[in-house]
C-alpha positions as CSV (number, residue, x, y, z in Angstrom):
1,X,100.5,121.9,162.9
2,X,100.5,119.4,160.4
3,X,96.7,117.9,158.6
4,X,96.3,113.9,159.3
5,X,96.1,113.9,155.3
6,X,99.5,115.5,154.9
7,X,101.0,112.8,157.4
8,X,99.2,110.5,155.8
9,X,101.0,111.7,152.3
10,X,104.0,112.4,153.2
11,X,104.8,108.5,154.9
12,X,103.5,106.7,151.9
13,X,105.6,109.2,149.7
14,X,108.3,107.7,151.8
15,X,107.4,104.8,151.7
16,X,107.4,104.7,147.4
17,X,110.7,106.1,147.9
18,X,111.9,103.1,150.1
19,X,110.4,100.6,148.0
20,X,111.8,102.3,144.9
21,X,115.1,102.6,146.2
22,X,114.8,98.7,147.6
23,X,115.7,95.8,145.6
24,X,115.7,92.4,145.4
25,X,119.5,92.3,147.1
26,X,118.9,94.2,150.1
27,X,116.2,93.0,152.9
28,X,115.3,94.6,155.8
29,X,113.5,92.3,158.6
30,X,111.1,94.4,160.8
31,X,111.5,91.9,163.7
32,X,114.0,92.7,166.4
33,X,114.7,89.4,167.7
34,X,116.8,87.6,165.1
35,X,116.5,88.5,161.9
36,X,119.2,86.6,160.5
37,X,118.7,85.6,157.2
38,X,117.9,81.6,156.6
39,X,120.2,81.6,153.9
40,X,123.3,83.0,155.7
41,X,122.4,79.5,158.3
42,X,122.2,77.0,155.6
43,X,124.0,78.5,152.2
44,X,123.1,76.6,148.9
45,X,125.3,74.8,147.3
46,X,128.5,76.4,145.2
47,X,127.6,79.6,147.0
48,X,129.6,81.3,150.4
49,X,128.2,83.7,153.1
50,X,130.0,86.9,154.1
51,X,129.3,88.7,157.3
52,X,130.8,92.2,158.1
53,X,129.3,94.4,160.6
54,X,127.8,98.0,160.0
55,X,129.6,100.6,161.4
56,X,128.4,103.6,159.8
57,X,129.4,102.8,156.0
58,X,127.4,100.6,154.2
59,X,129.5,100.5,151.4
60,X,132.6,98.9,153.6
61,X,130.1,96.5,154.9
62,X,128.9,95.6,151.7
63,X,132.9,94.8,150.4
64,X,133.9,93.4,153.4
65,X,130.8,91.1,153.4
66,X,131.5,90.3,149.4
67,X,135.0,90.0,150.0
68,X,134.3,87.0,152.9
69,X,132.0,85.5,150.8
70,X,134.4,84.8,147.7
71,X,136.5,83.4,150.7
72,X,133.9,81.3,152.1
73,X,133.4,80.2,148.3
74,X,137.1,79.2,147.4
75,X,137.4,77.4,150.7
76,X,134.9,75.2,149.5
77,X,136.5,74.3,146.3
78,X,140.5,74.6,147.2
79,X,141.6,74.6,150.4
80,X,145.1,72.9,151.8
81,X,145.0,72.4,155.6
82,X,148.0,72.0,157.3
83,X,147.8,70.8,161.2
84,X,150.3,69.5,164.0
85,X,148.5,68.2,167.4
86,X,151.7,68.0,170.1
87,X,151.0,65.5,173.0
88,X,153.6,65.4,175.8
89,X,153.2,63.3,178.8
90,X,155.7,62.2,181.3
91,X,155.4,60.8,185.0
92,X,157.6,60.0,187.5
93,X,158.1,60.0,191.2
94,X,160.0,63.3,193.4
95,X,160.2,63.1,197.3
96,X,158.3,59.6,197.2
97,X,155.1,60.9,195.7
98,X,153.8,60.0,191.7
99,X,153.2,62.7,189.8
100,X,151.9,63.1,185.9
101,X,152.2,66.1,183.6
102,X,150.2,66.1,180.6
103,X,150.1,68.9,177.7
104,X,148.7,69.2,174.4
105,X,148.7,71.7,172.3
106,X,147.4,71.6,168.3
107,X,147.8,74.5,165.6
108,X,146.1,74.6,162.6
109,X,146.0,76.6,159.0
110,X,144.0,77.0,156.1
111,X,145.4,78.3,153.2
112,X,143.5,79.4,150.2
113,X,145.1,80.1,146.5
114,X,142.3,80.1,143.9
115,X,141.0,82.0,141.0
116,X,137.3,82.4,141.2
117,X,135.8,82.9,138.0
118,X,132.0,84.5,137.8
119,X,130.5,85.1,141.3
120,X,127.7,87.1,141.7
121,X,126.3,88.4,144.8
122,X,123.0,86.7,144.4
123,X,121.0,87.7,148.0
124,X,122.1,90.4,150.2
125,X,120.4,91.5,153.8
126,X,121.1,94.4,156.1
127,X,120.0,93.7,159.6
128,X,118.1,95.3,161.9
129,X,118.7,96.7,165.5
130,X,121.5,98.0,167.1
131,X,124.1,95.8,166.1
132,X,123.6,95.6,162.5
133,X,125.2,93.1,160.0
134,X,125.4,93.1,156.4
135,X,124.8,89.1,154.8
136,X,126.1,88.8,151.4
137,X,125.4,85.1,149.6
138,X,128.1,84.7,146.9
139,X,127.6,82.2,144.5
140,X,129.2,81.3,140.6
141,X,127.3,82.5,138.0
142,X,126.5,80.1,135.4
143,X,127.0,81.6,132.8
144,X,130.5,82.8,133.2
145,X,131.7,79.6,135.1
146,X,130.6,77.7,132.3
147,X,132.4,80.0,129.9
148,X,135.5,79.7,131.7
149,X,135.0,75.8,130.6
150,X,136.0,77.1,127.3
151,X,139.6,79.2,128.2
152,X,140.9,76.1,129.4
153,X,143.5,74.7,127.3
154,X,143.8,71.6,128.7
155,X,140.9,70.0,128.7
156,X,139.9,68.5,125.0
157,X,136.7,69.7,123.7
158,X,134.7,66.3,124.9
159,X,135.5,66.4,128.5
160,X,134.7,70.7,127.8
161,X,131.6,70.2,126.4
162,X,130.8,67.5,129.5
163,X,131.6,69.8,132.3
164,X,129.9,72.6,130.9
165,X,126.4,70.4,130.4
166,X,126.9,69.2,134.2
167,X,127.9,72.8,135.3
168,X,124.5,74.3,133.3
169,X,122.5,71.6,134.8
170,X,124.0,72.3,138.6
171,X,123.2,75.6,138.2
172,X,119.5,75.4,137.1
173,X,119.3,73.3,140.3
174,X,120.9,76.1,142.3
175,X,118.6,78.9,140.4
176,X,115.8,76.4,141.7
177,X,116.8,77.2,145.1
178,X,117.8,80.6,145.3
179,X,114.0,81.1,144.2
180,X,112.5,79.3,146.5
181,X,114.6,80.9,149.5
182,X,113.7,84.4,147.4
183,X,109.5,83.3,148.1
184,X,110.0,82.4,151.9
């Protein structure tokens, strides 16, 4: 049999361990009822929210959840839709009685052909319960996006120098938010 001190040891030896191991990127909500993440229902902007589920490998969950973030992402700088709604209607009259047929059917794509240039998983959560869900919130880095200002040949050096001050100043305001959704 086990002393109450040795208990008492060994779960906050565990619990150092857990909190040494933890970071920043991962958080665990102790509540059972929803512990969805406020950031996954409202994303800042110039960032994307991935979502895989957790079936027994967190690194595949972690990819998967990265992966559909950068998607998320480029769909919100570049996407081309494409869409056709069909509407067919006829009516007429068979053995003396009206009739009226009506069908509509729509289809819809979105494609997505970008390069994304310095994203960063900047918040990460692993949920709770049975059914657990790995959140990843992607976002441009602004260092690197602001860099990339500087590969592009196309642009002269004014209209450079002009993006990357609005870019810097974007992302300062998107630093300011990441923080306070970090402190909630």
């Amino acid at each position: 049999m086990h002393s109450k001190g040795s208990i008492i040891t060994v779960g906050l030896s565990l619990l150092l361990m857990l909190a040494g191991c933890g970071s920043d990127q991962i958080r665990q909500s102790s509540s059972e009822h929803s512990d969805i993440p406020k950031w996954a229902l409202t994303p800042p902007p110039a960032c994307g929210i991935g979502i895989a589920k957790h079936r027994g490998s967190l690194g595949m969950a972690q990819q998967t959840a990265v992966a559909r973030g950068r998607d998320a992402l480029a769909r919100q700088l570049q996407t081309k839709i494409e869409g056709m709604i069909k509407d067919y209607q006829e009516s007429g009259e068979a053995k003396a009685k009206d009739f009226t047929e009506e069908l509509t059917t729509q289809v819809s794509r979105q494609l997505v052909d970008t390069t994304l240039i310095g994203t960063a998983t900047k918040l990460a959560h692993l949920s709770t319960g049975t059914n657990q869900h790995y959140y990843a919130l992607i976002c441009l880095e602004p260092e690197a996006f602001a860099g990339a200002f500087e590969k592009m040949s196309e642009l002269s050096g004014k209209h450079r120098q002009a993006l990357k001050r609005r870019a810097q100043m974007e992302f300062k305001d998107l630093d300011e938010q990441l923080e306070k959704l970090r402190n909630q």
